[in-house]
N, C-alpha and C positions, 0 to 999 in steps of 0.2 A: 420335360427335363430328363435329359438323361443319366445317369450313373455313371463313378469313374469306375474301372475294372476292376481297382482296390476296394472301395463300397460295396460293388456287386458279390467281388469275391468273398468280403465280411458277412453280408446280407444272408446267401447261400449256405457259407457255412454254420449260420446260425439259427434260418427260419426257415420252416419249412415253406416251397414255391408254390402259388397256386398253375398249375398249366391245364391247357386241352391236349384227350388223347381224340384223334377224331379218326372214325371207323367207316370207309366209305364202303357201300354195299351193293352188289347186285340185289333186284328183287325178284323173284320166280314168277313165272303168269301167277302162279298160286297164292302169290304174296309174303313167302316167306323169303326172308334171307339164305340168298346160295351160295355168295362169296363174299370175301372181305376182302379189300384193297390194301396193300400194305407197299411203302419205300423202302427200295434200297439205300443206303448211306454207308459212310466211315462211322464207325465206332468214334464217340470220343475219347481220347487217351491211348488210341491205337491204329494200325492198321487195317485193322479188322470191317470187311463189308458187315452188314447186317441187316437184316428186315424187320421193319418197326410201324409203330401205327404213324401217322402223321401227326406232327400236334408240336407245344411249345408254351411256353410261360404267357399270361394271360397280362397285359399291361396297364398301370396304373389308370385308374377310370374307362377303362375298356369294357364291354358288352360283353358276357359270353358267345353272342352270336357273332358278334366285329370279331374277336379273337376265332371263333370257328371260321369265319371266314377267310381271315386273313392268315390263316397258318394252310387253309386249303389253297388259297389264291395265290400264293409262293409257293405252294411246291408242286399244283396241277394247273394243267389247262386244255382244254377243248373238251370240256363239261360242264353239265349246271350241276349244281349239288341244290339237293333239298333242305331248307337249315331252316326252321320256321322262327318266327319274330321273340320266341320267348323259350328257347330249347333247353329241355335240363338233362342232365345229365344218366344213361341207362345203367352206369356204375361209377364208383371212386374207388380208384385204385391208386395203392400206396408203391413209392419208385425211393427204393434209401442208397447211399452210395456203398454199401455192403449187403452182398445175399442174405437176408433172414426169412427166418420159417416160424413166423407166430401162433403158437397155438395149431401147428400143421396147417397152417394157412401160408404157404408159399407169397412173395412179393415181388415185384419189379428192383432192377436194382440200375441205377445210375449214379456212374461214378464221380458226379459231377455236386450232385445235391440230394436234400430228400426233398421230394416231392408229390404233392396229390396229385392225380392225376383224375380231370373230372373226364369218363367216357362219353363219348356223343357217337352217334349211330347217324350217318349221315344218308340217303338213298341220293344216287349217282345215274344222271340219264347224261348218255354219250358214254365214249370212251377217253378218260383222262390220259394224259400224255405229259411228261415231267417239265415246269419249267425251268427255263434257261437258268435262271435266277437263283433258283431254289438249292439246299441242301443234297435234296434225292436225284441219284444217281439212275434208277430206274422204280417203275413201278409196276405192278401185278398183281391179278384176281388170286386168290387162294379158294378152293374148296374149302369150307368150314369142316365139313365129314373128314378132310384129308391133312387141314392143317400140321399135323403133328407129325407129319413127313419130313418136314425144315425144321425141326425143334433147333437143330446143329445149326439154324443160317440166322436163329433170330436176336433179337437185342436180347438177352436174358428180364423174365417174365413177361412178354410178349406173350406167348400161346395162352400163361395163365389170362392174360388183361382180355385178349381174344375170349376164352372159355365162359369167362365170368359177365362180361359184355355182351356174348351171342351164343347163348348154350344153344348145341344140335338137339332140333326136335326128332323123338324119335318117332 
């Protein structure tokens, strides 16, 4: 059953959303994480492109892995993703519809709602390609070492959600 847009929009403004952010990965012969996959999109509430993780509100009786999947399965295709039968999450990150700095801990901000955001680390054989369907307008490997290049291109607390998800080993 679905929601009317006035529900959704009472809902939203009142409880915080469960969603997936989901982080697809190159892996190095070595096995460490080299790049992280991120989408281009429209900003919501603006024109504004931006680079963001993948991911989306988690649906009523839904799976973590069914929702990991189906936020990957609309916005790539011509990959398998690794998502195992019972994936938890590598962090929870918090997304409020205003910039806040709690306690010097920086957060995500969506203007849309507050939301958790539960992190999944996804390992990516093939090269994904955006589908037709989906939200994202393009997609691309980032260097982890170098992410902070595009600070200017990203959703606001992306690099944080990045950093906290995939710290660089030094």
């Amino acid at each position: 059953m679905w929601l009317s847009d006035t529900a959704w929009d009472e809902i939203q403004s009142n409880v915080p959303i469960v969603c997936v952010d989901v982080f697809p990965v190159q892996i190095s012969v070595s096995g460490a994480v080299s790049a992280v996959g991120l989408i281009r999109r429209v900003m919501p509430g603006s024109d504004d492109l931006v680079w963001c993780p993948i991911g989306g509100r988690i649906n009523h009786g839904e799976t973590l892995r069914a929702g990991v999947l189906r936020h990957l399965g609309s916005t790539l295709t011509g990959a398998d993703f690794d998502v195992p039968a019972d994936p938890q999450p590598a962090y929870v990150f918090q997304w409020f519809p205003a910039a806040r700095d709690d306690d010097g801990l920086a957060n995500g901000v969506d203007p849309r709602r507050h939301s958790v955001g539960l992190c999944f680390v996804v390992a990516v054989d093939g090269e994904p390609v955006v589908a037709e369907t989906g939200e994202a307008l393009e997609f691309c490997w980032f260097d982890l070492a170098e992410i902070d290049a595009v600070a200017d291109q990203v959703w606001p607390g992306t690099i944080q959600a990045v950093r906290r998800t995939l710290p660089v080993s030094n």
